[in-house]
N, C-alpha and C positions, 0 to 999 in steps of 0.2 A: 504494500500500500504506500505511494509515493506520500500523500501528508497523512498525518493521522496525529491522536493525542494520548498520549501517556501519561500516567502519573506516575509520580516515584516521591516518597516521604514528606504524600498529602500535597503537593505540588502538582499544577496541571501542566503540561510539556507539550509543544507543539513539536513533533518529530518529522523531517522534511526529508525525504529519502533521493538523492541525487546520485546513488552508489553507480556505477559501472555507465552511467549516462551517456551517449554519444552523439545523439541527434540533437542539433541544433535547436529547431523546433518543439521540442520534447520540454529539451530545458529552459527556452523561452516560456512555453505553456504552462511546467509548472511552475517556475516564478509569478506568474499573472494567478495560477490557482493561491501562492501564497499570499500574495498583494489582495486578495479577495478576502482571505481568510484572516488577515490582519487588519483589516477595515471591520471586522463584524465582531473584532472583538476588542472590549474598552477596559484600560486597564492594564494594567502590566503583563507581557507575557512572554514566558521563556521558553526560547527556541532551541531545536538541537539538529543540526543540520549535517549528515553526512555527504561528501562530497568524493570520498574516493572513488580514482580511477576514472573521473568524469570529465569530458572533454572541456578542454578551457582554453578562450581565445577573448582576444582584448576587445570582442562585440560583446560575449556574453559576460565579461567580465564587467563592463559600464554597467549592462541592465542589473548587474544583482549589487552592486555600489546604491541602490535605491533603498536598499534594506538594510541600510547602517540603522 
């Protein structure tokens, strides 16, 4: 499951799965499902984002600079 939420020690976790990713579009589309999913929710929330192995290049690298 590319997003989903977890808890771990009474904490809700937003878990954003980017592992083995290669397509371009792929990982455009789920940055936009995250940008969705951080709009809807108010309040502090803590992310954990794996990123291994995922294709990375200085386009996709600006779009996710949006999520500092």
């Amino acid at each position: 499951m590319p997003i989903s939420k977890i808890a771990h020690k009474g904490k809700e976790i937003m878990f954003c799965d980017f592992k083995d990713m290669k397509d371009k579009q792929a990982i455009f589309d789920q940055l936009d499902e995250m940008a969705e999913t951080f709009k809807k929710t108010s309040g502090h929330l803590l992310v954990l984002t794996d990123v291994r192995g995922t294709k990375n290049d200085p386009e996709i690298v600006d779009k996710t600079k949006r999520f500092r």
